[in-house]
RODO-2510 file (C-alpha; in nm, 4 decimals, decimal comma):
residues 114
     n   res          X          Y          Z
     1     x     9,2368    -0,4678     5,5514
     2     x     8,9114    -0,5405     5,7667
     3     x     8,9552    -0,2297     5,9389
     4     x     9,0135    -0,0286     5,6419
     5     x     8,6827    -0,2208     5,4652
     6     x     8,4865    -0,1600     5,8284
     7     x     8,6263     0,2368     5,7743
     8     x     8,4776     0,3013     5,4187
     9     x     8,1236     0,1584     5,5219
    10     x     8,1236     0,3543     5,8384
    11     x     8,2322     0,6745     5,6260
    12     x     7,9481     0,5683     5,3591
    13     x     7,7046     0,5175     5,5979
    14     x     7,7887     0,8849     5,7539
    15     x     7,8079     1,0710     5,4247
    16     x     7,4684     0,8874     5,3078
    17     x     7,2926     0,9976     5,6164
    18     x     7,3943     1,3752     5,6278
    19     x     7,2975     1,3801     5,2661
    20     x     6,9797     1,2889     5,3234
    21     x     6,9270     1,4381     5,6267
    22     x     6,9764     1,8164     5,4487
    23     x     6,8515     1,7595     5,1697
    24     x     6,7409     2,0291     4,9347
    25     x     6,3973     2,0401     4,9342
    26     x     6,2747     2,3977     4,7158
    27     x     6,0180     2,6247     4,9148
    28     x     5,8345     2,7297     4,5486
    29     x     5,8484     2,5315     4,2638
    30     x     5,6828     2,6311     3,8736
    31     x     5,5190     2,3678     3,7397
    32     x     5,5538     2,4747     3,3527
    33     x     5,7330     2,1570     3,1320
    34     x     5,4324     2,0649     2,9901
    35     x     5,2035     2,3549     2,9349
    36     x     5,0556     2,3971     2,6197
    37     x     4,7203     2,6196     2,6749
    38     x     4,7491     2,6961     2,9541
    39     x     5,0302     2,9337     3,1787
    40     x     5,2587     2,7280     3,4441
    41     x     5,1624     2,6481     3,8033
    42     x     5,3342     2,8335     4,0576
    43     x     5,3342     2,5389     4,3332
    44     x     5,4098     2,6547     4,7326
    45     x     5,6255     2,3575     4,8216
    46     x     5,6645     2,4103     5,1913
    47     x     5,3018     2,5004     5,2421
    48     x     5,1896     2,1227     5,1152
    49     x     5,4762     1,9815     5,3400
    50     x     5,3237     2,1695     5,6297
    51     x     4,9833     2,0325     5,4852
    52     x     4,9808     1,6617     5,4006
    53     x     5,1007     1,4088     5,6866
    54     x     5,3667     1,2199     5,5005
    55     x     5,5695     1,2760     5,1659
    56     x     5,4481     0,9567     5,0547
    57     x     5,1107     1,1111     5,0258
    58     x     5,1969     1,3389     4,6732
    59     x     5,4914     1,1533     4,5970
    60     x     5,4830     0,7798     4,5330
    61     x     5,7827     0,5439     4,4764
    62     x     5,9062     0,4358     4,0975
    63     x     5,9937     0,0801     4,0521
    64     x     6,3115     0,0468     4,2136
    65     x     6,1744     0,2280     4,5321
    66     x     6,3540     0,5561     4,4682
    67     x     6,2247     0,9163     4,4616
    68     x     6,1704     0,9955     4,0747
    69     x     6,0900     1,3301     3,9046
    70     x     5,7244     1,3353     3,7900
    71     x     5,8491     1,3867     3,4172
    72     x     6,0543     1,0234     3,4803
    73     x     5,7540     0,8259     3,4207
    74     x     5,4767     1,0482     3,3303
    75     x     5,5789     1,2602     2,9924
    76     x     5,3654     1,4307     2,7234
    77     x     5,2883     1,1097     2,5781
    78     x     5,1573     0,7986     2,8496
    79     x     5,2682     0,4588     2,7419
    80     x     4,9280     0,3437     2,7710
    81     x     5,0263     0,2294     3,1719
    82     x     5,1291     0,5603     3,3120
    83     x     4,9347     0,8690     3,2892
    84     x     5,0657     1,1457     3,1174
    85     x     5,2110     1,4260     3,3724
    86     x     4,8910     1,6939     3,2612
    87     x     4,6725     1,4245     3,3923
    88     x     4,8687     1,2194     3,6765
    89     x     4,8661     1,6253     3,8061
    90     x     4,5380     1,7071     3,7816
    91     x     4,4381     1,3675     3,9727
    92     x     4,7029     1,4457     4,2378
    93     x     4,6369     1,7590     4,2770
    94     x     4,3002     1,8576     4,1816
    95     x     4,1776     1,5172     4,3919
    96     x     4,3220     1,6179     4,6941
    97     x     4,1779     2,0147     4,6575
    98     x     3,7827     1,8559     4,5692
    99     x     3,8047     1,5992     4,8545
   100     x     3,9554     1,8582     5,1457
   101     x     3,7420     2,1357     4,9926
   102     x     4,0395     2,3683     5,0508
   103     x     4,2414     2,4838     4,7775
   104     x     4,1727     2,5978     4,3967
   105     x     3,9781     2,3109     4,1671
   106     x     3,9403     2,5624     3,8668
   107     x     4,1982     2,5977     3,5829
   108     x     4,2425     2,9667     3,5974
   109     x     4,2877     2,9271     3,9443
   110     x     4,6007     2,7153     3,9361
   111     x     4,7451     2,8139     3,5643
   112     x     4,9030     3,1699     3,5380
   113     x     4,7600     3,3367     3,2412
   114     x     4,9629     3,3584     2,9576
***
């Protein structure tokens, strides 16, 4: 029985770590959930990866210390502790473009026209 219980957390431990090792991680991604004025973002993925030192530095951690969607916390609607996903965006995003001076700052330059 030890054996067998020492077995299943070895095979865990394997399966856990070649998950996470490949995981899927999409070149381009459209920003467009929560447009309303404006057309969606068309985001290049693996350019910021090649740009910013750590994941950590766009992504932050959710309560439980897991990787979250963006729409899991910030929705249309902030509960008054979380900003809503337009604006939690635009301070990610926008921030990091005016403070390396590289990138676009201006809404047209970002949004696809509708």
């Amino acid at each position: 029985m030890k054996k067998f219980a020492a077995f299943m957390v070895v095979a865990m431990a394997v399966v856990f770590a070649f998950g996470t090792a490949f995981a899927v991680n999409p070149d381009k991604i459209s920003i467009d959930k929560f447009k309303k004025t404006k057309g969606a973002v068309a985001f290049d993925h693996k350019k910021h990866q090649g740009i910013a030192k750590a994941c950590k530095d766009c992504h932050h951690k959710d309560e439980v210390n897991k990787e979250s969607k963006c729409s899991g916390c910030h929705g249309e609607k902030a509960d008054g502790k979380k900003l809503e996903a337009k604006e939690a965006f635009h301070k990610q995003c926008k921030g990091c473009h005016t403070t390396s001076k590289k990138g676009p700052t201006k809404c047209d330059e970002c949004h696809a026209k509708k």
